[in-house]
C-alpha positions in Angstrom: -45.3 -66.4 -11.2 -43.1 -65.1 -13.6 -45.2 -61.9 -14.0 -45.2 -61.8 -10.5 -41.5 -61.6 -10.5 -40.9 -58.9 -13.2 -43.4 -56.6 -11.5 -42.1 -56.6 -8.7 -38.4 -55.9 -10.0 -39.8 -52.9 -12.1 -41.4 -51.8 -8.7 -38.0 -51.9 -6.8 -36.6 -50.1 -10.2 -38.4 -47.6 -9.9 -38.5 -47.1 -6.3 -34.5 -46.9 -6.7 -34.2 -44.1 -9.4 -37.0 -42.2 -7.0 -34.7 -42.1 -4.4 -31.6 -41.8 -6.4 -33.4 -38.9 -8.2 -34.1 -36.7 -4.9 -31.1 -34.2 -4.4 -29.3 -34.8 -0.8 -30.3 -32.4 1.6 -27.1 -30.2 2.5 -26.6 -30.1 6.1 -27.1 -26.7 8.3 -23.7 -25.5 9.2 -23.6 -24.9 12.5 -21.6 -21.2 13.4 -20.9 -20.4 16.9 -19.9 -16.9 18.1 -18.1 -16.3 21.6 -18.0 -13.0 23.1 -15.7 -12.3 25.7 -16.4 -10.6 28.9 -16.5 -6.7 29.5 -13.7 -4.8 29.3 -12.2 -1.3 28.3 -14.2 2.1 27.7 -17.3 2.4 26.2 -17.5 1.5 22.4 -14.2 -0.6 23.1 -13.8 -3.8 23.2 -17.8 -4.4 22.9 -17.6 -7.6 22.0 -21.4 -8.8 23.6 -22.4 -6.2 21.3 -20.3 -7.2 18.1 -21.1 -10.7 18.1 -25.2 -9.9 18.3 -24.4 -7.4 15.9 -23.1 -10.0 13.3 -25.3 -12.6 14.5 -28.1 -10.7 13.2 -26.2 -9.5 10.2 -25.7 -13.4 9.4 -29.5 -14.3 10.1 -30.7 -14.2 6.2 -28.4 -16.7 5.5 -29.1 -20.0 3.7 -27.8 -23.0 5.2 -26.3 -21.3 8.3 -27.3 -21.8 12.0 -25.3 -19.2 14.3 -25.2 -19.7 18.0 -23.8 -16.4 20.2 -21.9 -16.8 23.5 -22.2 -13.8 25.4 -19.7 -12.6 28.6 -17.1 -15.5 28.1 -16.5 -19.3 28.3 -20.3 -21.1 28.5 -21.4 -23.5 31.6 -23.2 -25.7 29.3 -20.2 -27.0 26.8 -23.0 -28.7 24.7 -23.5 -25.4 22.4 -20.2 -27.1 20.7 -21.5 -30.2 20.3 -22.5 -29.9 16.5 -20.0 -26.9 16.0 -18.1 -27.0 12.4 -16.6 -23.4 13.1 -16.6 -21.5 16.6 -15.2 -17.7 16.3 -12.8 -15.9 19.6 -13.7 -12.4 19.8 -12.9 -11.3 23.2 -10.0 -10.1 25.2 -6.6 -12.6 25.0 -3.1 -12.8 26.5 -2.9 -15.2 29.7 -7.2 -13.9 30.1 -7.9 -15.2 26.8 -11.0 -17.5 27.3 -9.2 -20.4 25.9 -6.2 -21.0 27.6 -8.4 -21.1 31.0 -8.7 -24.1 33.5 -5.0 -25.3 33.2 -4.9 -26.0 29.8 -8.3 -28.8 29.5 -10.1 -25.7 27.2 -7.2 -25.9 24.7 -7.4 -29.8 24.6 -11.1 -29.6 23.7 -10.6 -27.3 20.9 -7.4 -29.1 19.7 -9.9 -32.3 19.5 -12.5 -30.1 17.7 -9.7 -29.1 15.0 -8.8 -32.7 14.8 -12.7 -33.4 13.6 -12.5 -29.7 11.0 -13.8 -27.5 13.1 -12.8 -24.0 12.1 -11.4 -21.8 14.4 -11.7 -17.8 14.3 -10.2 -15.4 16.4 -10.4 -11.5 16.1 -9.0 -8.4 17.6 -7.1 -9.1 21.2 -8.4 -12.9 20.9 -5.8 -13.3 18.4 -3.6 -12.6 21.2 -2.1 -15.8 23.7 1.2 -16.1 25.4 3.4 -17.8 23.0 4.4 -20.5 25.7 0.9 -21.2 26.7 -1.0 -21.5 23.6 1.4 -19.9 20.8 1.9 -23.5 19.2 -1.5 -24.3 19.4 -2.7 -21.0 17.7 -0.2 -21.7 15.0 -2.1 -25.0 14.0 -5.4 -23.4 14.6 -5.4 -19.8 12.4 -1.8 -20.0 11.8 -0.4 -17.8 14.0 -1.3 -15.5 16.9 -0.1 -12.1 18.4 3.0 -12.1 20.6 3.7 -9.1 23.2 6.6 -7.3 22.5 7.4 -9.2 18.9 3.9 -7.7 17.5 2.3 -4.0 17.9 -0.5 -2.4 18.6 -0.8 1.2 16.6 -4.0 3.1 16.4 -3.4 4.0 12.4 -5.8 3.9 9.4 -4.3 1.5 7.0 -5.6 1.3 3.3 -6.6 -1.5 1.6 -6.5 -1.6 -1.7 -5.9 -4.8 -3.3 -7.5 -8.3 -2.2 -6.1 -11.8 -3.3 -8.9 -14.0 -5.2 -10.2 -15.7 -1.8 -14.2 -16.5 -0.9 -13.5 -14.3 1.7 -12.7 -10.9 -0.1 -15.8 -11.8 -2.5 -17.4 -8.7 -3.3 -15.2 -6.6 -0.6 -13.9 -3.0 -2.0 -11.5 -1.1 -1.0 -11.4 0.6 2.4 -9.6 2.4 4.8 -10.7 2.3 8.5 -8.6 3.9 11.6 -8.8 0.8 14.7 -6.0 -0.5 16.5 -4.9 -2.7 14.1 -1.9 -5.3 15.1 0.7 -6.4 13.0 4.2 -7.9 12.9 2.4 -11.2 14.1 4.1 -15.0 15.3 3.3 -16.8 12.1 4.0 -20.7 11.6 7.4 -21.1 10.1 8.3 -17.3 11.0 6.4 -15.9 7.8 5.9 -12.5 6.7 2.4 -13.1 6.5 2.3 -10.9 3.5 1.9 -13.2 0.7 0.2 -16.6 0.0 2.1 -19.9 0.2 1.5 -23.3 2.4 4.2 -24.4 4.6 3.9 -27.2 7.3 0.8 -28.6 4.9 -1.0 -25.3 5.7 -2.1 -23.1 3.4 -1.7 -19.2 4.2 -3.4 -16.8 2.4 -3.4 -13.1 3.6 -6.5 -11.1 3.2 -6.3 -7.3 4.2 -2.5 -6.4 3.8 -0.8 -3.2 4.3 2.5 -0.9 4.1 2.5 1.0 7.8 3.9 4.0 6.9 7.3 5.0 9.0 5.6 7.3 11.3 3.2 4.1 12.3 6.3 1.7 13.0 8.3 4.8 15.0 4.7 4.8 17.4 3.5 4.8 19.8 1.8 1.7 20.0 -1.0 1.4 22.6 1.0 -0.7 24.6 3.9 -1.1 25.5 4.4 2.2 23.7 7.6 1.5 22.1 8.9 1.9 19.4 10.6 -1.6 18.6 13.4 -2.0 16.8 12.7 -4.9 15.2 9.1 -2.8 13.9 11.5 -0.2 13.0 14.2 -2.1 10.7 11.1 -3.7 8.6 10.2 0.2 7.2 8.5 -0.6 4.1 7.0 -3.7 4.3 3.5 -4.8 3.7 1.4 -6.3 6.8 -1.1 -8.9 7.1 -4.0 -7.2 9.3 -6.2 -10.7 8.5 -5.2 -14.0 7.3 -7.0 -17.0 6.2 -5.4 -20.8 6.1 -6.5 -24.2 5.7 -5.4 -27.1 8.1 -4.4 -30.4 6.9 -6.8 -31.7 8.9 -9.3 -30.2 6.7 -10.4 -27.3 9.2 -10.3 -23.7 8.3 -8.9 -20.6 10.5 -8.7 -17.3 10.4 -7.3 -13.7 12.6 -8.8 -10.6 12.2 -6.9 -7.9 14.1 -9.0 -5.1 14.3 -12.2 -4.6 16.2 -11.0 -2.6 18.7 -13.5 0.1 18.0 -17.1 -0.8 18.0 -18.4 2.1 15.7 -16.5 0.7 12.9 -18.8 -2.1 12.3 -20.6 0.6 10.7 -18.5 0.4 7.6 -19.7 -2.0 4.7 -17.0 -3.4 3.7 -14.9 -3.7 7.1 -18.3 -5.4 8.1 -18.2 -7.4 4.5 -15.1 -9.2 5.3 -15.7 -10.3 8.2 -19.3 -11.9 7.5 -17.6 -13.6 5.0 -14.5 -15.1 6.8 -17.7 -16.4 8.9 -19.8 -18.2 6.5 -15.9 -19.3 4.6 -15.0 -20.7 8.2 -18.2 -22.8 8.6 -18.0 -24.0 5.1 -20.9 -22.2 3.5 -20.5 -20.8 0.3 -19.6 -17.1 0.0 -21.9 -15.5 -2.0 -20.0 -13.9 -5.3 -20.5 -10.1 -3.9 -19.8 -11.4 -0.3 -22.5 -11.1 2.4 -24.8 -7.7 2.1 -25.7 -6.2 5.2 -27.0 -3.1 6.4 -26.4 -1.8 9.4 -28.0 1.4 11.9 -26.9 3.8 14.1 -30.0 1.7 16.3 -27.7 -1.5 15.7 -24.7 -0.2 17.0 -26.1 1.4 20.1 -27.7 -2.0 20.8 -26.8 -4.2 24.0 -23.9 -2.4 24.6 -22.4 -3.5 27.8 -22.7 -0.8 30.8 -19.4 0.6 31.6 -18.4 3.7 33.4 -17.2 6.4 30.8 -13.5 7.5 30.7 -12.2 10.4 32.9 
């Protein structure tokens, strides 16, 4: 009886430090990509065409599950369900996506911050009106663009030095001519140009650059401007993308160019963004960030039909 008995605790022992022993299988991250719906010229705006683009630029990826969203908001709602980070790219203002249906598509992503979802928005998607959604974007990514307080250049900035971030892992520097924003509605009214958490949220700028005076005199796409208020800040560095981290233990992050399709062709424009991706969803960042090729094939690749410009 007594034999019985130590037996059977050394079988349970054992059994224990089996189980014990086998590493714990690291959940898939689950990375959903929304494109918005068609607009502007050819190889503008092409955002059904971006997304697949990085979608299949992010299919090597270890430990990563990406779900695209093509031509806007999605009938079936249950491609959230399991969502840790869900990424904007898609035309903004008062047509942005999320700010639809009276305000119900901001409560459900406000409730999947609340749970750590992170929240990504690039090019115009950064964009809401500040009374609509402007609070909410400021506790999502931090801040958002604001019509007639932010610009719109066309202008090549050049970026030349990255603060230590996963997201600049492996990124060089690059210039690239888009229609990059700046001047953006920031929480607390921050430059955006340097690091530092206020409101519990930490800011970190990631691509930062000094317009020159002939970019803050315009014209901006629209409204052409200039702004005075662009003007009298001659000389100071911009924050083009941003990073934070949410008390609530979500992640966010604006990317304001993207405008032009073609420019996904570039590696390391391409680089940072594939990383702000995988960063967002919580998957590590590989140390020389994510390597991807891409062809002139890819680019021409579902590229929505539009009628050329006159």
């Amino acid at each position: 009886m007594v034999t019985r008995h130590i037996l059977r605790s050394l079988i349970l022992a054992v059994a224990a430090f089996t189980v014990s022993a086998i590493p714990a299988i690291a959940k898939t991250k689950q990375l959903v990509i929304m494109a918005g719906k068609p607009s502007h010229p050819p190889r503008m705006h092409e955002f059904n065409a971006g997304v697949q683009l990085l979608n299949k630029c992010l299919q090597a990826t270890k430990g990563l599950d990406v779900t695209t969203v093509l031509n806007g908001w999605p009938k079936d709602e249950s491609v959230f369900d399991e969502a840790d980070a869900v990424v904007f790219y898609m035309d903004g203002g008062g047509r942005h996506e999320a700010v639809q249906e009276d305000g119900r598509r901001l409560k459900m992503i406000d409730a999947w911050t609340k749970r750590g979802v992170g929240i990504g928005c690039m090019h115009y998607g950064v964009e809401v009106v500040a009374d609509q959604a402007g609070a909410e974007f400021k506790r999502w990514i931090g801040g958002h663009y604001e019509n007639m307080f932010s610009c719109n250049p066309i202008w090549e900035p050049k970026f030349t030095q990255f603060a230590e971030h996963p997201i600049t892992q492996g990124v060089k520097p690059f210039g690239v001519k888009d229609e990059w924003y700046f001047n953006m509605r920031f929480i607390g009214d921050l430059s955006g140009n340097k690091s530092q958490t206020i409101e519990n949220l930490k800011f970190t700028p990631i691509l930062v650059a000094a317009p020159s005076d002939v970019v803050r005199d315009g014209p901006y796409v629209y409204p052409k401007g200039p702004y005075s208020h662009i003007q009298a800040s001659k000389g100071r560095a911009e924050a083009m993308m941003w990073a934070v981290e949410r008390p609530d233990g979500g992640r966010g992050f604006g990317f304001t160019g993207g405008h032009f399709h073609d420019n996904w062709a570039n590696d390391q424009y391409r680089k940072v963004v594939l990383n702000a991706m995988l960063w967002l969803a919580k998957v590590e960042v590989p140390t020389e960030g994510v390597e991807s090729k891409v062809t002139i094939e890819d680019l021409d690749a579902n590229l929505d039909l539009k009628a050329p410009r006159k």
